[in-house]
C-alpha positions as CSV (number, residue, x, y, z in Angstrom):
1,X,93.6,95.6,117.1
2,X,96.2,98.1,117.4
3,X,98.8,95.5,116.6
4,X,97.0,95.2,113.5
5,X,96.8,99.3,113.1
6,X,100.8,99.5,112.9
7,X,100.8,96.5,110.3
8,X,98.4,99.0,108.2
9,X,100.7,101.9,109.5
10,X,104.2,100.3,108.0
11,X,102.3,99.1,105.0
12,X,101.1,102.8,103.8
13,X,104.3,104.5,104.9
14,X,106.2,102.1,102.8
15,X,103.8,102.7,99.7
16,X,104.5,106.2,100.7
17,X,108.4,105.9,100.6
18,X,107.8,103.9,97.5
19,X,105.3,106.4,95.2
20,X,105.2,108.9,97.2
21,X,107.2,111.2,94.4
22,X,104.9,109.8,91.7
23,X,101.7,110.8,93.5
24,X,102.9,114.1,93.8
25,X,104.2,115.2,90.1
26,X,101.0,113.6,88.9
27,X,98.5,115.9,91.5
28,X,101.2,119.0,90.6
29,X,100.6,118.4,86.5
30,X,97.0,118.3,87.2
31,X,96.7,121.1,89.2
32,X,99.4,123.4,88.4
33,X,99.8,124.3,92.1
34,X,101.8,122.7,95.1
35,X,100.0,123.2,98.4
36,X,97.3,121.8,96.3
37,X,99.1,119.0,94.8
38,X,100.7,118.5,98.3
39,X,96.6,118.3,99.4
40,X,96.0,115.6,97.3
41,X,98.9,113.9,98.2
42,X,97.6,113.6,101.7
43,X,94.4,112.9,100.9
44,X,95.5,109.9,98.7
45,X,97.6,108.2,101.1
46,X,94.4,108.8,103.8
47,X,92.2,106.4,101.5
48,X,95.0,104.2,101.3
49,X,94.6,103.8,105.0
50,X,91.3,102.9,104.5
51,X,91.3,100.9,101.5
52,X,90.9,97.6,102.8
53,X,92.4,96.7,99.1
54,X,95.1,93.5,98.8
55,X,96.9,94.6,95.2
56,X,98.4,91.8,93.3
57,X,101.7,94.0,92.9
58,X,103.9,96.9,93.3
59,X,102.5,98.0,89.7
60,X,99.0,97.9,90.7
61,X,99.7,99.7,93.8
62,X,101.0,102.1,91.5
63,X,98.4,102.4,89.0
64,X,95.5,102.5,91.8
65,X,97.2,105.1,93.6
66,X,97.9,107.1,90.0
67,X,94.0,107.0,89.1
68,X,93.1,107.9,93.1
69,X,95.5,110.8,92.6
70,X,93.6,111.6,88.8
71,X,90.1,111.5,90.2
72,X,91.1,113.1,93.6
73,X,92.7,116.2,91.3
74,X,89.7,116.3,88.6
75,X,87.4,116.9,91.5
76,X,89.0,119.5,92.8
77,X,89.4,121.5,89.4
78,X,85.4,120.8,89.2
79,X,84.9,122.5,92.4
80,X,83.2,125.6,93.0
81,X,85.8,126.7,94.9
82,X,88.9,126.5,92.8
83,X,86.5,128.4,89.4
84,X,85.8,131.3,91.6
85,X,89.5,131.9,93.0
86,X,92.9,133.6,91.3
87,X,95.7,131.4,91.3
88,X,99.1,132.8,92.7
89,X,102.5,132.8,90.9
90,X,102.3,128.6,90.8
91,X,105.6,128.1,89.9
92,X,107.0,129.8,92.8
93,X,106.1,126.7,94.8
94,X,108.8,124.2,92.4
95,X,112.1,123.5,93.3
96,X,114.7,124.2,90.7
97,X,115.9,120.5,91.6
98,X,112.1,119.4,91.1
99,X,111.9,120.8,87.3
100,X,113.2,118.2,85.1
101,X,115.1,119.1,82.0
102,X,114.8,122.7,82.8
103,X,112.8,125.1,83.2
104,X,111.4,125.8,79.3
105,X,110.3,122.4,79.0
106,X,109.0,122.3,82.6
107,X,107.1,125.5,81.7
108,X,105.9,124.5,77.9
109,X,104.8,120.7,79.3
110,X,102.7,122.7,82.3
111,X,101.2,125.3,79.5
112,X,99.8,122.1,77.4
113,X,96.0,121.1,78.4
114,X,95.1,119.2,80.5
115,X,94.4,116.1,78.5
116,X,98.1,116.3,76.6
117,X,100.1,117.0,79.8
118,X,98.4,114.0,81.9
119,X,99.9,111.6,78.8
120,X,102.8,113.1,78.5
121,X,103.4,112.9,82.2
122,X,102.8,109.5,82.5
123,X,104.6,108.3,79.3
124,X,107.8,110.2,80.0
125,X,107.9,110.8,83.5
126,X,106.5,107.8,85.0
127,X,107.1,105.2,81.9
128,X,104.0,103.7,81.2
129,X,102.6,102.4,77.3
130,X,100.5,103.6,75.4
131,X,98.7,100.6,76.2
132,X,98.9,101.4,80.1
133,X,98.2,104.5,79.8
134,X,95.0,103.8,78.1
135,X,94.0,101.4,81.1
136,X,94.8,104.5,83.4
137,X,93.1,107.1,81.8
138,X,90.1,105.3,80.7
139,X,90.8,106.4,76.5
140,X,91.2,104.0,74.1
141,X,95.2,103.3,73.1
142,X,94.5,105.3,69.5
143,X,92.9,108.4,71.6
144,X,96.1,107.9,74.2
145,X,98.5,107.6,70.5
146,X,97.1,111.1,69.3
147,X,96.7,113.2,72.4
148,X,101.2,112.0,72.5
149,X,101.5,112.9,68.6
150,X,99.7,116.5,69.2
151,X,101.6,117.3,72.3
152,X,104.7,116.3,71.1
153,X,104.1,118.7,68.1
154,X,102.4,121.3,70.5
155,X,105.6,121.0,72.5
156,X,107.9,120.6,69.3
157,X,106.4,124.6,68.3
158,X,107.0,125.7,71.7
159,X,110.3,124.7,72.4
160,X,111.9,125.9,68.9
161,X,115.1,127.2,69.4
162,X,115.5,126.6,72.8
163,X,118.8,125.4,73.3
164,X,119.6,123.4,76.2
165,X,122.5,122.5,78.2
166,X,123.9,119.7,80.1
């Protein structure tokens, strides 16, 4: 049994070592906030341990542990708890490493709403289609097409004039 209990052990860290990164920007766009992206995180790999799952491949690893991490981070925004608390200073919690392509985009991609940042996220940061994306998210790949066209454009008003550097 315990043999067994290391298998499991190895298995999940390697996942871990594998999407760990991924898990976390996802729960961090969600919830704008990383000791509570860094909760989910944890959480996520606990129900991996006991998921008693077999996935077909590293993708659908991948895409379960990306739509645990959604519905693990929409329940927590539902919660009592986090409508009834003020948020600190969030972005005192990022790296300057961790904020890709600098910090206006960083900042006008986290000011987006929910629904545009989660596509945005997962078509530019993590690579998925439209068509995954759709699969992901539950919408349908013409809902997934427009949310991208209106943040882009959202994004597009935000960021003009910004100049950036390389």
């Amino acid at each position: 049994m315990e043999i067994e209990s290391l298998h499991k052990d190895d298995y999940v860290v390697n996942i871990l070592k594998r999407h760990g990164n991924t898990v976390l920007r996802v729960a961090f766009s969600y919830l704008k906030n990383m000791p509570e992206a860094e909760d989910v995180y944890q959480e996520v790999f606990l129900k991996l341990l006991e998921d008693t799952n077999v996935f077909q491949n590293e993708e659908h690893e991948k895409a379960w542990l990306i739509r645990v991490t959604m519905n693990l981070c929409k329940n927590r925004l539902k919660s009592f708890w986090k409508n009834k608390i003020l948020p600190l200073d969030d972005n005192i919690f990022m790296e300057e490493e961790d904020i890709p392509n600098g910090i206006d985009v960083f900042n006008a991609v986290m000011s987006l709403k929910l629904k545009y940042r989660t596509v945005i996220h997962l078509f530019y940061y993590e690579g998925y289609t439209t068509s995954e994306i759709s699969k992901l998210t539950g919408l349908s790949e013409v809902a997934v097409r427009t949310s991208l066209y209106r943040a882009r454009k959202i994004l597009s008003s935000k960021l003009e004039g910004v100049v950036f550097s390389d």
